[in-house]
N, C-alpha and C positions, 0 to 999 in steps of 0.2 A: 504494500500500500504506500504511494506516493504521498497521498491526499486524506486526510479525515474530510468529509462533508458536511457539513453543517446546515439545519435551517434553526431559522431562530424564529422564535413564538411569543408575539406579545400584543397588546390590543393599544400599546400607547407606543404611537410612531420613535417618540424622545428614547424610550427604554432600549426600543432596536435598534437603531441608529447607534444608540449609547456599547451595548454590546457588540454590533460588528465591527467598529473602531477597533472596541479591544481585543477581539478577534483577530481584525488585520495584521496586529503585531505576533503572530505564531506562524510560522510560515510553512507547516503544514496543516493547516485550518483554511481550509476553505467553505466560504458561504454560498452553498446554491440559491440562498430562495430566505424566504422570509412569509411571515402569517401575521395577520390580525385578528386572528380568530378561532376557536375550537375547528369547526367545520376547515374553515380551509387550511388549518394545515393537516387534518388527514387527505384530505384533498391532494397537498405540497408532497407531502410521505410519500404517497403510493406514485405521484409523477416523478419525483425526484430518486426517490431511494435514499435520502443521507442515512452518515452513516451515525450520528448523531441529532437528536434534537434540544433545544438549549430552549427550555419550555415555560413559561409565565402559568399564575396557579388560579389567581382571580381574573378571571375572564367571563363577560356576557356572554347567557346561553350555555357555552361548553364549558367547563373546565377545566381547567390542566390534568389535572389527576382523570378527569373523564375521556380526557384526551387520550393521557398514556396507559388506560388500559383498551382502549379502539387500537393501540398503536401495535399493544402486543398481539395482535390478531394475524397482521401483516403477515406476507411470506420471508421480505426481509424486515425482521425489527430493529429498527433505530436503538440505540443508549437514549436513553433518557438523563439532563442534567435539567431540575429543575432549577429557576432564575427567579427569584419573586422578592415583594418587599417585604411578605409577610412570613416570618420564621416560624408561627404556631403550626402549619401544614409539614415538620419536619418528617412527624412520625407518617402519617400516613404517604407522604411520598417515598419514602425506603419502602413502603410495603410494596410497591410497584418498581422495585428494585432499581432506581434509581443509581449511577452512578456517583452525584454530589446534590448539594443542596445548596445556591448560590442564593445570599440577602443580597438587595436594594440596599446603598448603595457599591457597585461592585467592588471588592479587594481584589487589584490586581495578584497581588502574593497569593491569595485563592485559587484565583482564574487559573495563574499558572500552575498549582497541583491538580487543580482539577484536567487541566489541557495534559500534562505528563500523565495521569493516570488514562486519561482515555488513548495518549499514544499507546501506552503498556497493553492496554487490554484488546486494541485493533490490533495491533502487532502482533502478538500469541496467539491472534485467533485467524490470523492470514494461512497461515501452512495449512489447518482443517479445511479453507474456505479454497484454497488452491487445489487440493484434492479432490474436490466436486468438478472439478472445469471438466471434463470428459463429453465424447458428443452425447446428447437425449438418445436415449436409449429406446428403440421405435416398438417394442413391446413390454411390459409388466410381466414378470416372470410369476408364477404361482406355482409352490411345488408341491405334486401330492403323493399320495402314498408310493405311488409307481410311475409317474410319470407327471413331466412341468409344463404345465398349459401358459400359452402366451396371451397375453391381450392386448390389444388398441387401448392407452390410454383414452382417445375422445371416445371411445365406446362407455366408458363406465358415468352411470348417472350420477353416483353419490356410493358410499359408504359410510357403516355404521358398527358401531360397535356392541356384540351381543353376549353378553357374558365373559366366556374367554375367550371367543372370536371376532374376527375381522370379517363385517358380511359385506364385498363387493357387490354390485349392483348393477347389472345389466338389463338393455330392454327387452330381451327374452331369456335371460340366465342371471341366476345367484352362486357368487364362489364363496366359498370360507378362506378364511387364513388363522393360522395362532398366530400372525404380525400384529402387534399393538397399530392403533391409528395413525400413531405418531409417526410411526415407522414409514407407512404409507406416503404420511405427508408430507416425508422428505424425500421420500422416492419420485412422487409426482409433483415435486414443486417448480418442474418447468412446466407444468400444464394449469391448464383454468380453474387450478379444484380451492375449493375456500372453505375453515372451518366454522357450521352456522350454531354448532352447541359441542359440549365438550366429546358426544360421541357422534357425532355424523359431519361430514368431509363432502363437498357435492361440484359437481363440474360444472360451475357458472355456464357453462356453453348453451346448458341443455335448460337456464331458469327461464320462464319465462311471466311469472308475475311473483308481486309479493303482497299478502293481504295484511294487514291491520289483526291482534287480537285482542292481546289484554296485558295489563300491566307494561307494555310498552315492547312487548313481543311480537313478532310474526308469523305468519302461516307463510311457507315457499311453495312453490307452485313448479314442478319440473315437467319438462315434454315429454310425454307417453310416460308417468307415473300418475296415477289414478291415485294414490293418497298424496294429502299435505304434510309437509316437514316441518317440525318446530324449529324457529330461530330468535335461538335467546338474546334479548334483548341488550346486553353486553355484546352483541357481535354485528347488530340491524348497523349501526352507522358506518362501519369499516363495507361492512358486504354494499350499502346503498352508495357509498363514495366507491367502491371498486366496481357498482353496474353501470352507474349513470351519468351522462356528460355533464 
């Protein structure tokens, strides 16, 4: 990594300005982009990719902390450092494991451990992220008792997780796997699949509406599946900024 990426998140123009000044002085920090707002910067996220975001906590509408759990949703997620004037939010921003916790107004001597730790922790995690570059691999391998069925990634609607298994989903077939989800969703995270609750994984390709239910959840709707999916309401704002222009 050449470059760490930055956007910076704040709703008061003076504040961002104020931090990519002191940005500018790190000369592997680079700032893609900037937000005024919850909404767009997941918006910024998913077009940009940084590899950090430098996040305000008090924001109309969204908030920071509601920000960066839409964030951890991502197929790449950001670091999160949050930046705010108010200190009392320490605790619950570690809980969304935060890198650092920057007060209003900024300590350079701060900045700069905060900026050295995030080199450390992109650093040690290039080699892992180097070992993925390999071409897409044009089938999903499934192994079973006696023999390994392939599949078309854009074949699969969605999977879910059913006790101890992994139930693939196809429009005229179901496979099992003992692969955890997770597993899955590293496997096809060059393809359109998005996670809408903590056990089902679904191929954006194939959504085609999303209804309203309760408590601030949704019904998803996919082509040629005759039931609806629940999608939990922790996950509606990333999957709606990742459908729609």
């Amino acid at each position: 990594m050449t470059s760490i990426r930055v956007l910076v998140v704040d709703d008061e123009r003076y504040s961002r300005d104020e931090l990519k000044h002191l940005l500018s002085n790190y000369p592997r920090i680079q700032v893609v982009g900037e937000a005024d707002s919850g909404d767009q910067a997941i918006m910024q996220a998913i077009q940009l990719q940084p590899d950090v975001v430098f996040l305000d906590i008090e924001m109309p509408k969204l908030s920071g902390l509601e920000v960066a759990q839409s964030l951890k949703e991502l197929k790449k997620t950001p670091r999160i450092v949050f930046a705010t004037a108010y200190p009392n939010f320490a605790v619950q921003a570690f809980r969304h494991q935060a890198v650092d916790y920057l007060v209003k107004p900024f300590d350079e001597e701060q900045l700069t451990e905060t900026i050295e730790r995030l080199e450390k922790i992109l650093l040690e995690s290039t080699q892992p992220k180097i070992e993925k570059l390999s071409p897409t691999p044009a089938k999903l391998a499934l192994e079973g008792e006696d023999e390994i069925i392939y599949i078309d990634p854009k074949e699969i609607l969605y999977l879910y997780r059913d006790d101890r298994e992994t139930k693939i989903v196809l429009k005229d077939k179901v496979y099992e796997s003992k692969y955890a989800l997770k597993d899955f969703e590293a496997r096809l995270e060059s393809y359109s699949f998005y996670r809408i609750h903590k056990s089902y994984l679904v191929n954006t390709d194939h959504i085609t509406r999303l209804i309203p239910w309760f408590n601030g959840a949704y019904q998803l709707e996919l082509k040629g599946v005759k039931e609806h999916l629940s999608v939990s309401r922790n996950y509606v704002k990333g999957l709606r900024a990742l459908l729609e222009l």
